[in-house]
Backbone as JSON, one array per atom type, in Angstrom:
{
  "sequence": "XXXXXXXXXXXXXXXXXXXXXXXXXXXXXXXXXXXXXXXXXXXXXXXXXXXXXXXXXXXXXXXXXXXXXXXXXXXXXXXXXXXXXXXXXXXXXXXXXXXXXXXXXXXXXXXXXXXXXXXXXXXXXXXXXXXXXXXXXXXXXXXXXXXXXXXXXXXXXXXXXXXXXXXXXXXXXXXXXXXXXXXXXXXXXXXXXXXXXXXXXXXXXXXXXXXXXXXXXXXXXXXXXXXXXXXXXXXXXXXXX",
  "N": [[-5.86, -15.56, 3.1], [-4.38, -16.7, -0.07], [-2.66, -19.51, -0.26], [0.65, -20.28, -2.0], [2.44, -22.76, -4.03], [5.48, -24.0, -3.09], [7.46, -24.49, -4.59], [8.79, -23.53, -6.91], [10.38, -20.77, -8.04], [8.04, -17.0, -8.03], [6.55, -15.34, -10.59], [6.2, -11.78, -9.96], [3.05, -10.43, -10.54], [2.25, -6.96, -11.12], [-0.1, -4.5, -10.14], [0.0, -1.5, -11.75], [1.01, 2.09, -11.35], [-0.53, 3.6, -9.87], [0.08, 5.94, -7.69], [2.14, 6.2, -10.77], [5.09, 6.54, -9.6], [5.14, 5.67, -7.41], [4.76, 3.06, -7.93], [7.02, 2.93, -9.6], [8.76, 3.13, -7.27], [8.04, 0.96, -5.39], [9.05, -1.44, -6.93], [12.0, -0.56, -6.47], [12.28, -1.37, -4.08], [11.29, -3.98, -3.79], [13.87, -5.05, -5.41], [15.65, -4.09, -3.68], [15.42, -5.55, -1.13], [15.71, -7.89, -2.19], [18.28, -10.52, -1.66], [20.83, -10.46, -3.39], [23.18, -11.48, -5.53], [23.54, -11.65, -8.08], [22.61, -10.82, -11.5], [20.35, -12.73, -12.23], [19.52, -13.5, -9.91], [17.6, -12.06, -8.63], [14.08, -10.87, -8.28], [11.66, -11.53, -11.07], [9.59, -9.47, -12.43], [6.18, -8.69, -13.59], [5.03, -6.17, -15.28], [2.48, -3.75, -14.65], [2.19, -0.58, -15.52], [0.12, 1.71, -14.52], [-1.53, 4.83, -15.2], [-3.54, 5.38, -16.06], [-5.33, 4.52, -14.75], [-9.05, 4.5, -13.37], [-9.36, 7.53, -11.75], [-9.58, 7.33, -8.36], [-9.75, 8.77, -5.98], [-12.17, 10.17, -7.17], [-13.61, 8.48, -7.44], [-14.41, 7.78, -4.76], [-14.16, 9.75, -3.46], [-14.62, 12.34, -3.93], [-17.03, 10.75, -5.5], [-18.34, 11.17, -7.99], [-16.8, 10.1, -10.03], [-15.56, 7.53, -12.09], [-16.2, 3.93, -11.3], [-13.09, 2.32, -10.68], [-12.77, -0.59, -10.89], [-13.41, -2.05, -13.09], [-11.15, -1.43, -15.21], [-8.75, -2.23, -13.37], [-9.8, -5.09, -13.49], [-9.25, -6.0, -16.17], [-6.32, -5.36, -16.31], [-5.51, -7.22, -14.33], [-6.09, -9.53, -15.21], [-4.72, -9.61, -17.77], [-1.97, -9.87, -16.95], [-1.92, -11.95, -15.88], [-2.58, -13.64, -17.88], [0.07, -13.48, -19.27], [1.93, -14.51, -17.5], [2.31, -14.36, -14.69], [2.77, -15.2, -11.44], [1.45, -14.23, -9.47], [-0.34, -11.34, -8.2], [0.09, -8.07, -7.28], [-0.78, -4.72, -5.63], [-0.21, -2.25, -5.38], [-1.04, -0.16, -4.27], [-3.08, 1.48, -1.51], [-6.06, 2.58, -1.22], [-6.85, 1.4, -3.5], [-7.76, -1.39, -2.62], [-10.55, -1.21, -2.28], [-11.32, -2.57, -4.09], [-10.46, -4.95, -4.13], [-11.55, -7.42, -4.04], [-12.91, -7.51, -6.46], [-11.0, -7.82, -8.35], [-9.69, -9.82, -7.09], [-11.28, -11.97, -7.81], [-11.58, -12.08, -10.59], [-9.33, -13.46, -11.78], [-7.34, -16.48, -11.72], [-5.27, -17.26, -9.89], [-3.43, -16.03, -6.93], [-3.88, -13.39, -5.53], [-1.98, -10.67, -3.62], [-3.18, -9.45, -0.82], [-2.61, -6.03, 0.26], [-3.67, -4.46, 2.66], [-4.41, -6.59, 4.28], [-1.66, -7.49, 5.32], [-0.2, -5.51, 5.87], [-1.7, -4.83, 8.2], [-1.47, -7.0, 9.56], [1.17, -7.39, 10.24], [2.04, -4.98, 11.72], [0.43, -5.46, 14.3], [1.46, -8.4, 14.47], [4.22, -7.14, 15.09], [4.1, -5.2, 17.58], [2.38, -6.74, 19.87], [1.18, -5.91, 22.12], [-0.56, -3.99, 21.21], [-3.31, -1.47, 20.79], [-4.11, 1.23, 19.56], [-3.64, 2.36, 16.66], [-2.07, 4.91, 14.32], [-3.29, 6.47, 11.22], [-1.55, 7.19, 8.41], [-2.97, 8.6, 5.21], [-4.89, 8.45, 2.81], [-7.57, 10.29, 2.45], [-9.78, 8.75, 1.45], [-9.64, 6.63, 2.62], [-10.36, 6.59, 5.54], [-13.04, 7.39, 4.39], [-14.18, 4.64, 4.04], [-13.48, 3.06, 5.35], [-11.31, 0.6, 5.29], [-9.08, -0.14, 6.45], [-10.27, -0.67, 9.43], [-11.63, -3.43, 9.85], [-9.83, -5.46, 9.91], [-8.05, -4.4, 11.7], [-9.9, -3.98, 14.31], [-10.96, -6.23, 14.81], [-9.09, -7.32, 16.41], [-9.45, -5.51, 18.47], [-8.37, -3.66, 18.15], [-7.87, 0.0, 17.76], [-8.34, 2.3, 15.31], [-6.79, 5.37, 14.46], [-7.12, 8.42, 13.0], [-5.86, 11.47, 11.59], [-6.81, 15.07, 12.85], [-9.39, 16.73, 11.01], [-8.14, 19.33, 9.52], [-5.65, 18.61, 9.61], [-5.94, 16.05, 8.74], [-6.29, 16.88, 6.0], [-4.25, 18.51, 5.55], [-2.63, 16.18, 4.83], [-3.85, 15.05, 2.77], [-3.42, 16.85, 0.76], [-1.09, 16.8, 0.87], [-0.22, 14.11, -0.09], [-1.36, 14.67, -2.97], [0.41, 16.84, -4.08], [2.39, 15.03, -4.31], [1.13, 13.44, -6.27], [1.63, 15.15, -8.5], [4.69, 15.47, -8.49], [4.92, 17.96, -7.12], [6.09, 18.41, -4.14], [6.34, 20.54, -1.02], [8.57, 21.86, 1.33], [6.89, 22.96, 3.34], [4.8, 22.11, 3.23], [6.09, 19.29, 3.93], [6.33, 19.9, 6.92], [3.56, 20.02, 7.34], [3.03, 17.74, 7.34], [3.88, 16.41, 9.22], [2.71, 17.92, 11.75], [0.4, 16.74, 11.1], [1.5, 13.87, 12.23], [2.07, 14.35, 14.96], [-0.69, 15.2, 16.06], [-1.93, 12.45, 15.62], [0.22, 11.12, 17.58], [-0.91, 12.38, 20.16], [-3.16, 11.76, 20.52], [-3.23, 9.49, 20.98], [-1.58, 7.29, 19.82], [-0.02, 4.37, 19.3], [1.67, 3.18, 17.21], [2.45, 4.38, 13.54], [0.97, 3.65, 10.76], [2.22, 4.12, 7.28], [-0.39, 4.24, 4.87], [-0.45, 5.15, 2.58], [0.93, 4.59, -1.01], [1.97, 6.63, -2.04], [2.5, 8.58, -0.14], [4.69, 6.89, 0.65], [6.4, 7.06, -0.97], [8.25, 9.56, 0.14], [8.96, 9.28, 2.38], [10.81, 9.5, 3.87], [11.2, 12.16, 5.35], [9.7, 12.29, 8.25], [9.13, 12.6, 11.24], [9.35, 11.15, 14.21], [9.08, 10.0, 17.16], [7.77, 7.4, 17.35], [6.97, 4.24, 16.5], [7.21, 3.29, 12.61], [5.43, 1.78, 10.34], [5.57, 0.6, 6.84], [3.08, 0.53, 4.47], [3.98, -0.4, 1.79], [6.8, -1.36, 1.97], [6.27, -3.01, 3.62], [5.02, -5.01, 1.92], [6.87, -5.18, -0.6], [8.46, -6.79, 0.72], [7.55, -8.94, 1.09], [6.71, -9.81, -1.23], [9.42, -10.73, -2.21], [10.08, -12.52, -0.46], [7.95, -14.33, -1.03], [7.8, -14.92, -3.76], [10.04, -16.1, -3.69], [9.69, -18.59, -3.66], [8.8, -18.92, -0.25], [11.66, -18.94, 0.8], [14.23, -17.25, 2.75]],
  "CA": [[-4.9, -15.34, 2.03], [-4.25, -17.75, -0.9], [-1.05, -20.19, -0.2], [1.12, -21.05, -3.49], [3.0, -23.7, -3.9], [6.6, -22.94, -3.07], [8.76, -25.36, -5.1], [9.7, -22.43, -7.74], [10.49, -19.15, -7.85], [7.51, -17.2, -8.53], [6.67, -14.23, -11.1], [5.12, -11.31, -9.09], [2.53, -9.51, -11.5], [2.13, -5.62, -10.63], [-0.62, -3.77, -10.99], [0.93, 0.11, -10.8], [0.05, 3.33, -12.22], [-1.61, 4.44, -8.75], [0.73, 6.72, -9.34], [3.39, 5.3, -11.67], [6.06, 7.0, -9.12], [4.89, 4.78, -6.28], [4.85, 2.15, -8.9], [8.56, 2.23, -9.56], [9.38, 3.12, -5.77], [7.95, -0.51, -4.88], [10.07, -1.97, -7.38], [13.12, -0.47, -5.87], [12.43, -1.64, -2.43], [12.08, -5.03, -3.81], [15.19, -4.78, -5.67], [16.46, -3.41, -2.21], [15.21, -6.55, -0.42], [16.56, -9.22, -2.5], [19.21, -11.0, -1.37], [20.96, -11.09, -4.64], [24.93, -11.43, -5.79], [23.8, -11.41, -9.59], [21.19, -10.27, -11.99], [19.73, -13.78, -11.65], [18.92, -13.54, -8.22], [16.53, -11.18, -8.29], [12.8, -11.15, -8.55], [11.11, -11.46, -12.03], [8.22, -8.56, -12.6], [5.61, -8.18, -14.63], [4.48, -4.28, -14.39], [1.04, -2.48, -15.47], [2.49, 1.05, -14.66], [-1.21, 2.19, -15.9], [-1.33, 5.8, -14.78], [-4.76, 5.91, -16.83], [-6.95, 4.15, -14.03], [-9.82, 5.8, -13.24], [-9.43, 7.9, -10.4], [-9.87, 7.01, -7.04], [-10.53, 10.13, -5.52], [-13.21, 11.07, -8.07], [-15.23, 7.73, -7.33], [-14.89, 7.32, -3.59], [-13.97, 11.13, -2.42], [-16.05, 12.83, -4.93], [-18.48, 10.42, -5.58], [-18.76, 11.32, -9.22], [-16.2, 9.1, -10.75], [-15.57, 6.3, -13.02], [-15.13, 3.07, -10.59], [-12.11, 1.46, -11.17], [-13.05, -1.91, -10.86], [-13.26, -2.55, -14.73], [-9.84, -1.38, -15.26], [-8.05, -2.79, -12.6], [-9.48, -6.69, -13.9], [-8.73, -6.18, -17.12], [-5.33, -5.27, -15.63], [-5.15, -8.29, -13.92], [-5.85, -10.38, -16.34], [-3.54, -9.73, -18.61], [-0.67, -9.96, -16.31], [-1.84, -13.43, -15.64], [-1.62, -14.41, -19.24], [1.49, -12.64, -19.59], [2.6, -15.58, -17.04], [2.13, -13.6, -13.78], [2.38, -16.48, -10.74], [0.46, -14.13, -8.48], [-0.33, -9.95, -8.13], [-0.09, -6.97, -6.02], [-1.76, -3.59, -5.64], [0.84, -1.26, -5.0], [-2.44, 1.35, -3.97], [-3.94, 1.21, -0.66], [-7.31, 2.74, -1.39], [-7.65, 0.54, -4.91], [-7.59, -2.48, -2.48], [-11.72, -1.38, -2.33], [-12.06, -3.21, -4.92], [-9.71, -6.48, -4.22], [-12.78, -8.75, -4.37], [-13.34, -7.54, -8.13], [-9.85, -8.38, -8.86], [-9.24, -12.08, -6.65], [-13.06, -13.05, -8.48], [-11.32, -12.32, -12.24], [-8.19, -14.42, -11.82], [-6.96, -17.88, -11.41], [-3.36, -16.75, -9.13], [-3.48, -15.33, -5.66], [-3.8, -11.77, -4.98], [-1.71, -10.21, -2.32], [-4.23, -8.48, 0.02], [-1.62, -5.16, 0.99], [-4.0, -3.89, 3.94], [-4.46, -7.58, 5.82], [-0.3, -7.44, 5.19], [0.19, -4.31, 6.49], [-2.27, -4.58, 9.98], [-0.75, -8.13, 10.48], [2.52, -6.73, 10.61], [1.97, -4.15, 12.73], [-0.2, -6.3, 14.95], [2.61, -9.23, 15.15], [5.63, -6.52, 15.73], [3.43, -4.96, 18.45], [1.31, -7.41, 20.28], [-0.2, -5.55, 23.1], [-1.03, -2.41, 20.26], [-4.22, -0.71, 20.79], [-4.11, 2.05, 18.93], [-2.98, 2.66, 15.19], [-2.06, 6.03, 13.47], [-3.38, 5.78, 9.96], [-1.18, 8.3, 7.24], [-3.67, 7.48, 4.31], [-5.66, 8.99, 2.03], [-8.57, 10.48, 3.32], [-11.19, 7.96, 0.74], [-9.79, 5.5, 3.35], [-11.2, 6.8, 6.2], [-14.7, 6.96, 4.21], [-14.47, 3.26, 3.01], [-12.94, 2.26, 6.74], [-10.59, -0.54, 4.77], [-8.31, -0.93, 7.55], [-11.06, -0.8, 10.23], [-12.07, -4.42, 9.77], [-8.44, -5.86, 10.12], [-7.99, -4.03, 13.31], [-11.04, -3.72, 15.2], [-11.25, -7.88, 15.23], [-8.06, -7.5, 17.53], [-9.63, -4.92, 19.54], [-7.05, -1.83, 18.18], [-8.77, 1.14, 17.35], [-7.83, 3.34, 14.44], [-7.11, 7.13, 14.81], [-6.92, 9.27, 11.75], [-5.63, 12.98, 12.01], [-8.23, 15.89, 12.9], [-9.99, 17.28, 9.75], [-7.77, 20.3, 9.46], [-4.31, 17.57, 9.36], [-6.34, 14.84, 7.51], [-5.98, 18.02, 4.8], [-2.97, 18.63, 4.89], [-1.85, 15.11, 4.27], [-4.2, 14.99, 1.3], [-2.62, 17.47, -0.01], [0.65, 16.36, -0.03], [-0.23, 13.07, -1.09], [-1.77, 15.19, -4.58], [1.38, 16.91, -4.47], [3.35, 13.99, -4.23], [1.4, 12.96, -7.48], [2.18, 16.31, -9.31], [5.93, 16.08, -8.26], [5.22, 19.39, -6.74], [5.28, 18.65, -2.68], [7.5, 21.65, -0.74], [9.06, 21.6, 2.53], [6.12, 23.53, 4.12], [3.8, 20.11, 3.33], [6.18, 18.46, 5.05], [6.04, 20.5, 7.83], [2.39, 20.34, 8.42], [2.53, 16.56, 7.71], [4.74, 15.76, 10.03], [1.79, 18.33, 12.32], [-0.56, 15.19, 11.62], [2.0, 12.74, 12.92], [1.88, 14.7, 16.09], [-1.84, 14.84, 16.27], [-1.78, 11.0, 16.35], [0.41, 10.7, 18.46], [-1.11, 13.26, 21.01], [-4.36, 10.57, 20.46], [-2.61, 7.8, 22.16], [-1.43, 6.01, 18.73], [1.26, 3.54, 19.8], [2.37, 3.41, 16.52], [1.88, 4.68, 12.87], [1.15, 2.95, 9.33], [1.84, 4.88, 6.48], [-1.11, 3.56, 4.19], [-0.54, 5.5, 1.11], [2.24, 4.21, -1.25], [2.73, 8.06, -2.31], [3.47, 8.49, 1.11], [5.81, 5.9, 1.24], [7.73, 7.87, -1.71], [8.71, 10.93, 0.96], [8.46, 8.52, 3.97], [12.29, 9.79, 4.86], [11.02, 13.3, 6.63], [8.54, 11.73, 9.09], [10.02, 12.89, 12.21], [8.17, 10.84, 15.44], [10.05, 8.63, 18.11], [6.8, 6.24, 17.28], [6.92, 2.96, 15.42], [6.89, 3.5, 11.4], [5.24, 0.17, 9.36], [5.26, 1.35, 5.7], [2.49, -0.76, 3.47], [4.93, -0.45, 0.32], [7.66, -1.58, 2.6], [5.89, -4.55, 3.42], [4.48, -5.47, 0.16], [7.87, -5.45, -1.09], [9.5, -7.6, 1.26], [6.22, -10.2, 0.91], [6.96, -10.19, -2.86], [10.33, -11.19, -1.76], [9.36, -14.02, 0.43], [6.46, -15.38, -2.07], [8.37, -15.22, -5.4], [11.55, -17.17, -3.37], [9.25, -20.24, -2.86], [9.01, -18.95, 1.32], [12.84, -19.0, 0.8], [14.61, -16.11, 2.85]],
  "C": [[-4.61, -16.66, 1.33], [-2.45, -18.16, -0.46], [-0.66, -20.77, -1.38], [2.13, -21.72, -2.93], [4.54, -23.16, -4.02], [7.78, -23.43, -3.33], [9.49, -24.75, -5.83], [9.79, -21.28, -6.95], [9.22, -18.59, -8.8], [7.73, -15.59, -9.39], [5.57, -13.63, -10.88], [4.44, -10.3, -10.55], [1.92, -7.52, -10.84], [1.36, -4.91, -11.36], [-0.93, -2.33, -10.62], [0.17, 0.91, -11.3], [-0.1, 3.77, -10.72], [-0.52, 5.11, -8.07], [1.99, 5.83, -9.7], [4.81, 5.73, -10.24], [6.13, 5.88, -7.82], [4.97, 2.97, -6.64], [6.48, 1.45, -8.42], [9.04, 2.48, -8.16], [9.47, 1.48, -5.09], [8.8, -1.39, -5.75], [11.15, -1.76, -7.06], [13.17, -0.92, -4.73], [12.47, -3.69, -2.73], [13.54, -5.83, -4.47], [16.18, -4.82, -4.05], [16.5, -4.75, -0.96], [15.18, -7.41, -0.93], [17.99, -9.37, -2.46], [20.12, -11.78, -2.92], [22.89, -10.92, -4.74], [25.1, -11.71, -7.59], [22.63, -10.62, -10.23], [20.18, -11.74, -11.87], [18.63, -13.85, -10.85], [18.06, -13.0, -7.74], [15.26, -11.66, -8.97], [11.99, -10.68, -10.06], [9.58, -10.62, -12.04], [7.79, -8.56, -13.36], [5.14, -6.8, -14.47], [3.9, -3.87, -15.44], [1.51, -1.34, -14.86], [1.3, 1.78, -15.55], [-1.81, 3.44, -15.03], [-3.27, 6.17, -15.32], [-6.34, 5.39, -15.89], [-7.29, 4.76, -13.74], [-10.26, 6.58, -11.89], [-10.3, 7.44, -8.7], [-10.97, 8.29, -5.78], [-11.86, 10.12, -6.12], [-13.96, 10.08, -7.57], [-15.22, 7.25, -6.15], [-14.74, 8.5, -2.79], [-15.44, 12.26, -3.18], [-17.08, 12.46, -5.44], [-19.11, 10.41, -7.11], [-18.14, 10.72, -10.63], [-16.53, 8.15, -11.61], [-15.24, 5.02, -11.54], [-14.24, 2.09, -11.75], [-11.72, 0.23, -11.44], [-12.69, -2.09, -12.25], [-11.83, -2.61, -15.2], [-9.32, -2.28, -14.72], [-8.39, -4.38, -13.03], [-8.92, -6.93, -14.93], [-7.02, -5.85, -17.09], [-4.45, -6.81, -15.1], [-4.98, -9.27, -14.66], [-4.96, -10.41, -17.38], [-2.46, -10.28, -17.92], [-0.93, -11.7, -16.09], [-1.62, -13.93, -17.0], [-0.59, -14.66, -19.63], [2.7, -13.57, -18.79], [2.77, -15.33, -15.73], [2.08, -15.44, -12.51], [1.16, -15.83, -9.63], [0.22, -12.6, -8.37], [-0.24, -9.31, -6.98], [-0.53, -6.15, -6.28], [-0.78, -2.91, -5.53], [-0.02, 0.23, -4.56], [-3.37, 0.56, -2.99], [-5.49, 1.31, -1.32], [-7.88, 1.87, -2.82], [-7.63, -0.67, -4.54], [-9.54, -2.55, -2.15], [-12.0, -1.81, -3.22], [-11.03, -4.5, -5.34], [-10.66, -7.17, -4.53], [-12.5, -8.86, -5.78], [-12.2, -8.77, -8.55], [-9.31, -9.44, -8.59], [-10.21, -12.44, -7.74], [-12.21, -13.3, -9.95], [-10.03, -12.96, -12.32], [-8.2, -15.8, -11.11], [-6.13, -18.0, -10.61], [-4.41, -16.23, -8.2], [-3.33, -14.06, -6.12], [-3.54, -11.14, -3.48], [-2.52, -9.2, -1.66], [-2.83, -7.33, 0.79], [-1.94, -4.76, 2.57], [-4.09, -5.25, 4.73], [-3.05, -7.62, 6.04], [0.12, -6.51, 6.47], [-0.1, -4.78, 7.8], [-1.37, -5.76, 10.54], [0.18, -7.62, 11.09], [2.89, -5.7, 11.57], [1.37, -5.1, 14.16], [0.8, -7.37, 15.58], [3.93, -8.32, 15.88], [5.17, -5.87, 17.52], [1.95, -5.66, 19.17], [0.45, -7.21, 20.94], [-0.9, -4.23, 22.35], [-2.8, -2.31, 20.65], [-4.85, 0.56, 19.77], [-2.98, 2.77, 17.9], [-3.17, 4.21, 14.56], [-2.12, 6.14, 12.33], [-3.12, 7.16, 9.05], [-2.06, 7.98, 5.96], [-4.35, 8.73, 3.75], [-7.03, 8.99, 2.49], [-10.31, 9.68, 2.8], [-10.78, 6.87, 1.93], [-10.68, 5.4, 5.0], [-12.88, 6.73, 5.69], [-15.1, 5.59, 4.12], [-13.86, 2.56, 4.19], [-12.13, 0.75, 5.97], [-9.64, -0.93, 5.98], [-8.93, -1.31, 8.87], [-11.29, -2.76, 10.52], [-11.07, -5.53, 10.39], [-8.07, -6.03, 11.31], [-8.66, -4.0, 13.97], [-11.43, -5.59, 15.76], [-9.83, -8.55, 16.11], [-8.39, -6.62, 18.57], [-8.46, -3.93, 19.15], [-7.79, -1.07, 16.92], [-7.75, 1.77, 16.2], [-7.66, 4.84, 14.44], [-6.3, 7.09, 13.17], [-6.68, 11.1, 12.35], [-6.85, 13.91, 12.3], [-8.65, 16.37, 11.32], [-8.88, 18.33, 9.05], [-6.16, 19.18, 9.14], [-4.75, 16.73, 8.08], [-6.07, 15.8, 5.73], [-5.09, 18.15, 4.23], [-2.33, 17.37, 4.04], [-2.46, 14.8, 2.97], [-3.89, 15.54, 0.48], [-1.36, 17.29, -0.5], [0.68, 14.96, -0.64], [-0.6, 13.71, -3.33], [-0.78, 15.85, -5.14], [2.47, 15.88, -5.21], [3.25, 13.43, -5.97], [2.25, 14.16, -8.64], [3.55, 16.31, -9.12], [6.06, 17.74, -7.9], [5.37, 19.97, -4.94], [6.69, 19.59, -2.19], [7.78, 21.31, 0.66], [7.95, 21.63, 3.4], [4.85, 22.47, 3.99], [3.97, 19.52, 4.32], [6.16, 18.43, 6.62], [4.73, 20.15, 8.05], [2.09, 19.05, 8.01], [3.21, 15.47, 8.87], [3.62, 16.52, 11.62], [0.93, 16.83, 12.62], [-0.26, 13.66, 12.0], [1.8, 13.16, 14.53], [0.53, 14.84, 16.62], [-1.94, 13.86, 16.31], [-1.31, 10.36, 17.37], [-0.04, 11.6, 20.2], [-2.45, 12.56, 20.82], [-4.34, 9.74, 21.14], [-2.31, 7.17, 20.87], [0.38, 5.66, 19.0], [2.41, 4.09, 18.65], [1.57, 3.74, 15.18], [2.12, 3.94, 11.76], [0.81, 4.47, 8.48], [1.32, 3.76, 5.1], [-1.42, 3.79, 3.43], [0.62, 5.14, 0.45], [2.6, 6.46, -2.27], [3.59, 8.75, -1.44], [4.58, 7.5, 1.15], [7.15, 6.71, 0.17], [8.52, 8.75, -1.04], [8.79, 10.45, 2.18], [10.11, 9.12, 4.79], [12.06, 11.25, 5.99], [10.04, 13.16, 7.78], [9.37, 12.06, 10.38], [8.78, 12.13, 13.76], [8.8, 9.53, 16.24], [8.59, 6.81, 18.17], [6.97, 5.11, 16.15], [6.62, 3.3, 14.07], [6.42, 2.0, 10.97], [4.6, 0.96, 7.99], [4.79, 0.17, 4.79], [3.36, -0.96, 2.41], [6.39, -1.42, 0.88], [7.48, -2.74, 2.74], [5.66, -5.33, 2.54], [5.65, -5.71, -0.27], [8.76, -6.46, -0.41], [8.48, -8.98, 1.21], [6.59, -10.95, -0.05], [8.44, -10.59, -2.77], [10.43, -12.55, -1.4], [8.43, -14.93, -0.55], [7.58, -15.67, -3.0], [9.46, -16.31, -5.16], [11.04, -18.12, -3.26], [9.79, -20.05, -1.37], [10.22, -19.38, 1.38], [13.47, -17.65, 1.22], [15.81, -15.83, 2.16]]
}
């Protein structure tokens, strides 16, 4: 991970849209996790809420997509003109194509998934086994695999028949259309994880992280949006808590 210099305060550049709702959710959490007593005090955003990138699904679930790469630099780039000190992803699965997006800028780029595993990894040191809520292109594209497997902690993903459901309510989630009975059978594929052996669970979609309050499971929660927001906290303060 790139280290900035931490004499200012810096300005975090955001690049949202994946969906816009998850967008502004991560802006409220860092709102929520600054230590502020004015308008001042809080953290300066730049925000691409660009709802128009080109699906994810379509070019790593379906295969028949646009990749998103192109977008997402020209994304970046701007925000760095725009005066950006450094970016984030606010979208697990569009971190398959972080490379693109560190290569076309001059600023750091917060990596969300090495964030996330650390964090889980440091809170739980003897962990073994991770429960991954996520969008099911992540399982094809193993993004968190790499992270974890070089500590020796395995990844479990729900059975086929769960991994479903939760895709579904993540597509809900974008439609603003998800119903109780979702949450019901996604709270099913928390219990299939943990009936795996998964210590504890990351939720590694930030759509998920929008509905993250009905999760019912006496197991460890680490929510990537959660983290990300408290990072962008920490960075922008010049490593000032």
């Amino acid at each position: 991970m790139v280290q900035m210099d931490s004499q200012a305060e810096k300005i975090v550049g955001v690049i949202g849209g994946m969906g816009p709702e998850a967008t502004v959710d991560l802006m409220q959490q860092v709102i929520n996790a600054t230590p502020a007593q004015d308008d001042a005090d809080h953290i300066r955003m730049l925000v691409d809420n660009n709802p128009k990138v080109p699906s994810r699904i379509k070019a790593l679930i379906e295969g028949d997509g646009e990749s998103p790469a192109a977008c997402l630099t020209r994304m970046a780039k701007g925000l760095e003109a725009q005066g950006a000190s450094f970016l984030v992803i606010p979208c697990n699965t569009a971190h398959h194509y972080f490379l693109d997006v560190e290569a076309a800028v001059n600023i750091p780029v917060l990596n969300l998934i090495e964030l996330t595993s650390n964090h889980a990894r440091n809170s739980l040191p003897n962990l073994r086994k991770v429960g991954l809520l996520a969008s099911t292109a992540l399982q094809l594209i193993h993004l968190y695999e790499p992270w974890f497997e070089k500590h020796d902690i395995q990844v479990l993903y729900p059975s086929v028949e769960n991994q479903q459901a939760v895709m579904d309510l993540i597509c809900a989630v974008k439609a603003k259309r998800q119903t109780s009975l979702q949450i019901q059978y996604y709270n099913q594929a928390v219990n299939d994880l943990r009936d795996q052996g998964a210590e504890c669970l990351v939720v590694a979609c930030t759509e998920l992280s929008v509905i993250s309050g009905p999760l019912q499971t006496e197991l460890p929660i680490y929510d990537a949006s959660k983290i990300l927001a408290e990072t962008i906290v920490y960075k922008a303060q010049g490593n000032r808590k």
